[in-house]
C-alpha positions in Angstrom: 160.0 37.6 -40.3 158.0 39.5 -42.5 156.2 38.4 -45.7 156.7 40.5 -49.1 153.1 41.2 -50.5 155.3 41.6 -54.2 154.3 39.5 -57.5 157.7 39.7 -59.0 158.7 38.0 -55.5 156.0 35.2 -55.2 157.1 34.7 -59.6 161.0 34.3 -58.7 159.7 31.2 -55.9 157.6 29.1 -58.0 160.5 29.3 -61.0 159.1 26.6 -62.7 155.6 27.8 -63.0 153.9 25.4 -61.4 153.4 21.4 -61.7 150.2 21.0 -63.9 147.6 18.5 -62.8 147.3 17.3 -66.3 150.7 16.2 -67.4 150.5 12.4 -66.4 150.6 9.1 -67.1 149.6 5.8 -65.5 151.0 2.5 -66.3 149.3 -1.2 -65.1 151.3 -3.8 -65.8 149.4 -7.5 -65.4 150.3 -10.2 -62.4 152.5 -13.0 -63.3 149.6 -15.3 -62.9 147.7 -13.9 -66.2 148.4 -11.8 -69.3 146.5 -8.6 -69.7 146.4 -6.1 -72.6 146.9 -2.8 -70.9 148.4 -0.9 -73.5 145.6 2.0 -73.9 145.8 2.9 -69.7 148.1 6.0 -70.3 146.2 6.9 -72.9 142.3 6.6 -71.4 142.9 6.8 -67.4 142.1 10.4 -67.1 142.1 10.8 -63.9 144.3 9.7 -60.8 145.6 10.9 -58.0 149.4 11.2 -56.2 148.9 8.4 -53.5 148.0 9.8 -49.9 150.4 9.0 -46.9 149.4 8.5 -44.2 151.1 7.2 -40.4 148.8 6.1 -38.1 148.4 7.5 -34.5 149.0 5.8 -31.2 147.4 7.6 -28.1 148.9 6.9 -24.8 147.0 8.6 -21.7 149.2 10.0 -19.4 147.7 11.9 -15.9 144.8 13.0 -17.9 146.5 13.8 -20.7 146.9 12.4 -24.4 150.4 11.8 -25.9 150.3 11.3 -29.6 152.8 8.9 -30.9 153.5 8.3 -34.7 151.8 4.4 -35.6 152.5 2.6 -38.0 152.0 4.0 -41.7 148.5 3.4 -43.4 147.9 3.1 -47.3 144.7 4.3 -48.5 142.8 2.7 -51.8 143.6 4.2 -55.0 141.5 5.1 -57.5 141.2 6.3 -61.7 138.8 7.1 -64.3 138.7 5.3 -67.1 137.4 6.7 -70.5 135.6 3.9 -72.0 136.5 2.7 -75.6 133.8 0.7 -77.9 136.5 -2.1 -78.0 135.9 -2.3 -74.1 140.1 -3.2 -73.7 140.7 -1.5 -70.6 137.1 -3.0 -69.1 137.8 -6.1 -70.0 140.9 -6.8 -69.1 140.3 -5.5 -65.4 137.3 -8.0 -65.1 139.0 -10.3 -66.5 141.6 -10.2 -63.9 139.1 -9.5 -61.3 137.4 -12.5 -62.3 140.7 -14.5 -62.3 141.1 -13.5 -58.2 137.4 -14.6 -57.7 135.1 -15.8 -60.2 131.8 -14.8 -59.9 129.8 -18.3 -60.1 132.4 -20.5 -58.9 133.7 -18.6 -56.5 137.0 -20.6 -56.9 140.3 -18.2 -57.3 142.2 -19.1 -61.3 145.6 -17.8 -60.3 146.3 -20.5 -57.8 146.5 -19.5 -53.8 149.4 -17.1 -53.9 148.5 -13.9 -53.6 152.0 -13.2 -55.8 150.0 -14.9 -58.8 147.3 -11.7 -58.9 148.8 -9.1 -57.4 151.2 -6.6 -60.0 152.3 -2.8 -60.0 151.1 0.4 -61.4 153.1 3.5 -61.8 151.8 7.0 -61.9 154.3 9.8 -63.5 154.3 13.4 -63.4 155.8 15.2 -66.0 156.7 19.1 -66.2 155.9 21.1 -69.2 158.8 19.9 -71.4 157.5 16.4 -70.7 160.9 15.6 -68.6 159.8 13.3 -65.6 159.3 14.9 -62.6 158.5 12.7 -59.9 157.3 8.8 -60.8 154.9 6.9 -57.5 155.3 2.9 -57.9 152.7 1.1 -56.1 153.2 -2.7 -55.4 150.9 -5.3 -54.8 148.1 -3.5 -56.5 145.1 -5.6 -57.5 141.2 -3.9 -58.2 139.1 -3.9 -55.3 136.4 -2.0 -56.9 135.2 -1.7 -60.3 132.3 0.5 -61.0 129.4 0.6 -62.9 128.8 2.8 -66.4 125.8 4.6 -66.0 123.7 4.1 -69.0 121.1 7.4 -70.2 119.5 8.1 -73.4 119.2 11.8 -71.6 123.0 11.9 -71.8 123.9 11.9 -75.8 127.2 14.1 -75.6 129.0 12.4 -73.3 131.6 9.0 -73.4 131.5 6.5 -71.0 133.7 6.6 -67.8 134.5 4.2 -64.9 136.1 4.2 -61.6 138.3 1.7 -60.1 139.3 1.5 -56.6 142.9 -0.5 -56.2 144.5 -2.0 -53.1 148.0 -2.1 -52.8 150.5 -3.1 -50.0 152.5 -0.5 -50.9 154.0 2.5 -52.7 157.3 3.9 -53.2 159.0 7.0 -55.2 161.1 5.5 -58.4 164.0 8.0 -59.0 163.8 11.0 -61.4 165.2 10.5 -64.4 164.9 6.9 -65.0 162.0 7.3 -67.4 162.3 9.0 -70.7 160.5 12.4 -71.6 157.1 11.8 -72.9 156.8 12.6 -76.4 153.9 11.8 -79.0 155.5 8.2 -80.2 154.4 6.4 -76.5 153.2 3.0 -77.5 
């Protein structure tokens, strides 16, 4: 088959213009096992990422040669940056909840031995340019792995604070289109 090298034929297959990197929201919702304020993540997490997928490979030798067979599938850790707030709300209440799965002098776990007591779910949505939903990622038994450091420098005066945090998850999973409603500038 042969390709058209013809702009007005590339413009008629991407119809829509595009999906922009920068029309999202993330939601975290707390575990059962504590109550966390995170009411300002879809408005300071800006950054994430559509999770990875990934199946795992199984290699059986045959006669000197390797047959790949599809394994089992893999989730990798998921991560956002956080702008930083002088209230500290977002920080907090991920340490907070960190420290409720492992405390750092007791070393004792707050939220009982179920792992259902700290684990929760976070959703990530992608909107199009008319802020209708386009595709929403749920991701289930999320709890922070990693929280990083906010590197402090007086050589650094334009610039607000950021973090990263690294999440496991068992799992994620596409919500249906259309369940959410189009983002408009009342979200609270």
């Amino acid at each position: 088959m042969a390709y058209s090298f013809s702009v007005n034929d590339f413009k008629n297959k991407l119809q829509g213009g595009g999906a922009r990197s920068t029309l999202f929201t993330v939601q975290l919702f707390s575990p059962p096992g504590i109550s966390l304020d995170f009411s300002k993540v879809p408005f300071l997490v800006r950054s994430a990422a559509i999770p990875e997928s990934t199946l795992g490979l199984i290699t059986i030798p045959y006669f000197g040669r390797n047959i790949k067979m599809a394994g089992d599938r893999e989730f990798q850790p998921w991560s956002v940056i956080v702008i930083n707030d002088e209230d500290f709300a977002i920080r907090n209440a991920l340490e907070s909840w960190s420290n409720a799965i492992n405390q750092h002098a007791g070393n004792l776990r707050l939220l009982g031995e179920s792992a259902l007591n700290y684990k929760a779910d976070a959703i990530v949505t992608q909107y199009d340019k008319a802020g209708n939903t386009l595709r929403q990622y749920r991701f289930s038994g999320l709890y922070p792995q990693n929280i990083q450091g906010i590197t402090l420098d007086w050589g650094d005066p334009n610039k607000i604070e950021e973090f990263q945090v690294t999440f496991e998850y068992d799992y994620w999973t596409i919500d249906p289109t259309g369940t959410s409603k189009p983002l408009t500038g009342n979200q609270g």
